[in-house]
C-alpha positions as CSV (number, residue, x, y, z in Angstrom):
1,X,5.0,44.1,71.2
2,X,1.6,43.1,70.3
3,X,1.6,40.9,73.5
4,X,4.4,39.1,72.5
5,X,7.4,38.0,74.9
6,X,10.9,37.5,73.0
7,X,13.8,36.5,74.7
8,X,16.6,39.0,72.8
9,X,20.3,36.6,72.4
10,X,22.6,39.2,70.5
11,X,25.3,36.6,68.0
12,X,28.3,38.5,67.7
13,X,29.5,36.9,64.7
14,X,28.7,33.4,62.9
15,X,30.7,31.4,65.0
16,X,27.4,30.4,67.2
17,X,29.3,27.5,68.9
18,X,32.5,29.7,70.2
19,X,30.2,32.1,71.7
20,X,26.5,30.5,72.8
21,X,25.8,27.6,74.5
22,X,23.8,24.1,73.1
23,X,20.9,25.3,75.7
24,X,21.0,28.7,74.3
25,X,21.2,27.6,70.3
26,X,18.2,25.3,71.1
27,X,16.3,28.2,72.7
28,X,16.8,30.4,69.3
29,X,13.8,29.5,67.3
30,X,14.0,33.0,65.3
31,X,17.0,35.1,64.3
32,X,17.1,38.8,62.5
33,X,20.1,39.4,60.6
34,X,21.9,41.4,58.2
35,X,24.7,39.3,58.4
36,X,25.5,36.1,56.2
37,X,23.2,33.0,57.2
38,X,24.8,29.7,55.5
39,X,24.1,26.2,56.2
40,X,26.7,26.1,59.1
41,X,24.8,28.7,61.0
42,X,21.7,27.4,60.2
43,X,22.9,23.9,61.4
44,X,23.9,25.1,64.8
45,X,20.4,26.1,65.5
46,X,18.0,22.9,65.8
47,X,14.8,24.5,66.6
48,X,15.2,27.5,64.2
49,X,11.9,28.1,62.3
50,X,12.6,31.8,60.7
51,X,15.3,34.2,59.4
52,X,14.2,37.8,59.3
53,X,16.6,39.6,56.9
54,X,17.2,43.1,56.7
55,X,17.4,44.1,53.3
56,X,15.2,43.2,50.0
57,X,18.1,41.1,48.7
58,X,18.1,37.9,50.5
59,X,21.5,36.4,48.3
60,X,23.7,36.4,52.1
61,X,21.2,33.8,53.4
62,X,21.0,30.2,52.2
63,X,17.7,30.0,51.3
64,X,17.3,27.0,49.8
65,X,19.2,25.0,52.3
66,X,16.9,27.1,54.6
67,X,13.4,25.7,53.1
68,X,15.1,22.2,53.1
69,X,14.6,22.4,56.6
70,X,11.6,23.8,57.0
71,X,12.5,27.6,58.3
72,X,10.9,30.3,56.3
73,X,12.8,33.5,55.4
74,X,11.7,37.1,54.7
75,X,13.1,40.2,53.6
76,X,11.7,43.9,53.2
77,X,10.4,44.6,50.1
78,X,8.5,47.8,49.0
79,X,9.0,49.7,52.2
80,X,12.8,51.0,50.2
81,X,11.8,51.0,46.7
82,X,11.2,54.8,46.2
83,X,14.3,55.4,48.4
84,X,16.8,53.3,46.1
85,X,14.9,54.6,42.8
86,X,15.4,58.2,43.9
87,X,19.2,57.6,44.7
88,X,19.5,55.9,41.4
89,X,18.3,58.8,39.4
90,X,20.3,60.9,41.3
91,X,23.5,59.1,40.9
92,X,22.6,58.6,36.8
93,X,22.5,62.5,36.9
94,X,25.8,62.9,39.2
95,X,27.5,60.1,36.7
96,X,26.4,62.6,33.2
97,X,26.5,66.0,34.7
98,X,29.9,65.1,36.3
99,X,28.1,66.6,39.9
100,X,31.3,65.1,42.5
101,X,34.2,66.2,40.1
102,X,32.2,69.7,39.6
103,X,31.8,70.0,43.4
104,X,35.6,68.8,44.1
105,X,36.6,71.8,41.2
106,X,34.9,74.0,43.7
107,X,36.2,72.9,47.1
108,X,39.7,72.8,45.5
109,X,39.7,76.3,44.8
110,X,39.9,75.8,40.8
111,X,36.7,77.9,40.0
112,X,39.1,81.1,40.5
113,X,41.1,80.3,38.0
114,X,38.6,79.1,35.2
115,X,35.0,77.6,34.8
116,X,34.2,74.4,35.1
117,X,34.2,72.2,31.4
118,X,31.3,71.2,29.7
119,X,30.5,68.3,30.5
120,X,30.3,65.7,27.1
121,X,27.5,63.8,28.3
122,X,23.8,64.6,28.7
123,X,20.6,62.8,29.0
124,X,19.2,64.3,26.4
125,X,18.7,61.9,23.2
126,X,19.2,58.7,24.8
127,X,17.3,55.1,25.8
128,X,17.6,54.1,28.8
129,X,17.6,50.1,29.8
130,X,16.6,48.7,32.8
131,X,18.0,45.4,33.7
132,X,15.2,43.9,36.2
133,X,11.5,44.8,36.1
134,X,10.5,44.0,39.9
135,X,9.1,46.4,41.9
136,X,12.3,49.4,42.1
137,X,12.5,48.8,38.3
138,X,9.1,49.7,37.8
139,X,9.9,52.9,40.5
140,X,13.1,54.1,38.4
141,X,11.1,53.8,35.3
142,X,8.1,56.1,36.1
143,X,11.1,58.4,37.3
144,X,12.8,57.9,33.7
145,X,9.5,58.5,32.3
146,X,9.3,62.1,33.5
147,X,12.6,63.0,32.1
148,X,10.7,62.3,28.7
149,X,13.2,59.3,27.4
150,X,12.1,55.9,25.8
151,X,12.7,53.4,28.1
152,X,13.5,49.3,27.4
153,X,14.2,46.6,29.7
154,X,15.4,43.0,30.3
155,X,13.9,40.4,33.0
156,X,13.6,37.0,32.8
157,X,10.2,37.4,31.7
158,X,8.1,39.9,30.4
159,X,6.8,42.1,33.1
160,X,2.9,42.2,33.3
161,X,1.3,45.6,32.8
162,X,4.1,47.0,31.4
163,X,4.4,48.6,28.1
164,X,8.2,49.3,27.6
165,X,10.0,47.5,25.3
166,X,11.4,44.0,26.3
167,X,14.6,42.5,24.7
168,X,14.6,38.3,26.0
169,X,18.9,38.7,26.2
170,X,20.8,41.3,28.5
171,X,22.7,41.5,25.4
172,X,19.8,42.8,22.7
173,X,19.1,45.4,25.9
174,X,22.5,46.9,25.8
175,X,22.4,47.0,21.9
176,X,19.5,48.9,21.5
177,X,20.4,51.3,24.3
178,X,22.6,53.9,25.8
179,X,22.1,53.8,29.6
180,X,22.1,50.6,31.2
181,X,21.0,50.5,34.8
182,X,20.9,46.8,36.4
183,X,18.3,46.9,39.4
184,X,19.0,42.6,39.7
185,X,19.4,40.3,42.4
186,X,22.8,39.0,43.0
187,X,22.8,34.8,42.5
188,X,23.8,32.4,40.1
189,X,21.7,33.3,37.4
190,X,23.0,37.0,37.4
191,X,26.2,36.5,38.0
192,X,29.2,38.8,36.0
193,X,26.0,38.7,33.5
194,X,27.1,42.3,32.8
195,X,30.5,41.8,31.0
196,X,32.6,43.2,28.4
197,X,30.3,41.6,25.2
198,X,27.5,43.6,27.2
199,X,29.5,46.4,27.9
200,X,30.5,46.4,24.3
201,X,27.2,46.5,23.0
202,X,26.4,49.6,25.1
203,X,29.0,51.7,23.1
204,X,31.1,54.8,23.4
205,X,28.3,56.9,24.8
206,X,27.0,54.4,27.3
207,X,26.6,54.7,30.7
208,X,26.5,52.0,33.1
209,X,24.7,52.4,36.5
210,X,24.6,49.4,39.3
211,X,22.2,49.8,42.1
212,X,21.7,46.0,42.6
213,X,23.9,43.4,43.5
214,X,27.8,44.3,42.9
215,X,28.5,40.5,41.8
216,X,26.2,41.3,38.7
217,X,29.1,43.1,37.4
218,X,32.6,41.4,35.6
219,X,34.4,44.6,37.3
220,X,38.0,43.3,35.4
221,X,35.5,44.3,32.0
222,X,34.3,47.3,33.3
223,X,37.6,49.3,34.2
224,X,39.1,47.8,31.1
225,X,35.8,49.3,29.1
226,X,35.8,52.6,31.0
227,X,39.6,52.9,30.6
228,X,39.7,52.5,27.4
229,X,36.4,54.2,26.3
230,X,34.4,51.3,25.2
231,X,31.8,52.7,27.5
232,X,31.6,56.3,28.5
233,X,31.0,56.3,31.9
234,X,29.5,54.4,34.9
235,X,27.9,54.7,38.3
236,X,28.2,51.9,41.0
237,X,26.2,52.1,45.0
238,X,27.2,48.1,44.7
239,X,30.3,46.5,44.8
240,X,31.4,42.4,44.4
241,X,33.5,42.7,47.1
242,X,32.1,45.9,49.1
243,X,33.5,47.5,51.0
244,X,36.6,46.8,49.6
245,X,37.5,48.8,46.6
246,X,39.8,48.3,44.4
247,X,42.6,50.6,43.2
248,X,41.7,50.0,39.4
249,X,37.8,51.6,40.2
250,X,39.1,54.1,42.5
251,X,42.0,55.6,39.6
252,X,39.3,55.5,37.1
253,X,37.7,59.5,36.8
254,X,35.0,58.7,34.6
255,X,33.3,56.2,37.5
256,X,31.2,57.5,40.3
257,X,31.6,54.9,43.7
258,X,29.0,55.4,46.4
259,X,29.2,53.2,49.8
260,X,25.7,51.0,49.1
261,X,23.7,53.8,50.0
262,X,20.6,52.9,48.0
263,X,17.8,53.1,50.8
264,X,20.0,54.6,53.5
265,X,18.2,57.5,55.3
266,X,16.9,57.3,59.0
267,X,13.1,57.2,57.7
268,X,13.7,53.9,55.2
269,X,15.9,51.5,57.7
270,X,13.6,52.4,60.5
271,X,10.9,51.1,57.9
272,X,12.9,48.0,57.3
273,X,13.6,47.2,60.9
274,X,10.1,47.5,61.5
275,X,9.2,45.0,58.8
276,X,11.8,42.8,60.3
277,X,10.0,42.8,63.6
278,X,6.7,42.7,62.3
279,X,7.6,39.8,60.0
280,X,9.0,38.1,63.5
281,X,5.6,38.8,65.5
282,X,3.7,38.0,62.8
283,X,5.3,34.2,62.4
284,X,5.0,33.6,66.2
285,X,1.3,34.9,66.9
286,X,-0.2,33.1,63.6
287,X,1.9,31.2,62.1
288,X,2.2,33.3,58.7
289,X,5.5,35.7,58.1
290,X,4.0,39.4,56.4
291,X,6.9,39.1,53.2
292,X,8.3,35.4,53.1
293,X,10.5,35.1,50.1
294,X,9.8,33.3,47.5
């Protein structure tokens, strides 16, 4: 690889002292992982200078704790964002159109007997909110655009060079729309910032989609609003606890639950393993990682 010799130590799991030796953990000076990467693990490597994750969310590695000690840490932005933009369009139309429970009718042998109902919702008429202008924001919004509805968003700042309307509270967003889709990292900050005063504020015809970070979400809020039609309906490829699923989400039939699919086709994770290498080469032939985190 570009001249480059590495040394390849696989870590079955995070307990680096049970399984590798002192000599081998002071041999590892740079780890790619998709795994959780806390101060512990960090710790147990002295001579550790960078942690390649795989992913464009960076909330399983300690980051901060990480700088404190000098190591750098990069992810793998912009090689997924169309991916996880198409997915969330198509699971905002699956959510309105009702596409799983239309395809179930089907398979189950109930389009003998009758058509399938009309669905309530549409997407026609509504304003759709985007909660996190980065880069796939700014990807599901041109794709919003061409479905001709007025779009609106929240960040924690406006976003430069765009002209949708910005609200400065999650809250004002929700109010002034009726499809809410949270694109936002998972950390303290965002944190069950989508609860039931939010969800409130979407009303009886919201939708709710979640293709960020499932700990963005108060879930207790959201299957008491989708139970008891506070909202209309939601979407989620993220989960707080994933892949556990609760049975409260799973008995609710106006939520659609995908497994964290969001960039997960052969052609984008070979893209993001490839950024994870290249970031690796890159910091051991010059010194300088290709997307360090900020």
């Amino acid at each position: 690889m570009l001249g480059t010799h590495f040394n390849l130590v696989e870590i079955p799991d995070c307990d680096l002292q049970g399984h590798l030796s002192p000599e081998v953990r002071a041999s590892i000076r740079g780890v790619a992982c998709r795994a959780r990467i806390d101060r512990q693990f960090i710790d147990a490597l002295p001579n550790l200078e960078i942690i390649a994750s795989y992913g464009v969310g960076y909330d399983a590695v300690d980051a901060a704790y990480a700088r404190s000690k000098n190591i750098i840490v990069t992810n793998t932005p912009d090689v997924l964002n169309e991916e996880v933009a198409d997915l969330t369009l198509g699971l905002l139309i699956s959510v309105v159109r009702e596409i799983p429970q239309a395809a179930a009718f089907v398979r189950e042998g109930r389009w003998k007997a009758s058509d399938y109902p009309l669905s309530r919702l549409t997407l026609r008429n509504r304003k759709v909110g985007i909660y996190g202008m980065g880069r796939i924001g700014r990807c599901i919004a041109r794709r919003i655009e061409a479905f001709g509805l007025p779009i609106a968003y929240h960040s924690r700042r406006p976003a430069e060079g765009v002209v949708y309307d910005y609200f400065p509270s999650l809250l004002e967003l929700a109010g002034a729309v009726d499809v809410l889709i949270s694109i936002v990292p998972g950390d303290a900050s965002t944190a069950k910032s989508v609860n039931a005063e939010v969800l409130s504020a979407l009303g009886p015809e919201g939708v709710f989609i979640n293709v960020g970070r499932g700990t963005v979400v108060d879930e207790d809020a959201l299957v008491s609003a989708l139970r008891t039609g506070v909202i209309a309906a939601a979407g989620l490829d993220v989960l707080a606890d994933e892949p556990n699923v609760s049975d409260d989400l799973l008995a609710l039939d106006n939520l659609t639950i995908l497994p964290h699919i969001g960039s997960a086709s052969v052609s984008t994770r070979t893209a993001m393993a490839d950024l994870v290498a290249r970031n690796v080469i890159a910091w051991f032939q010059s010194g300088a990682a290709i997307t360090p985190v900020p």
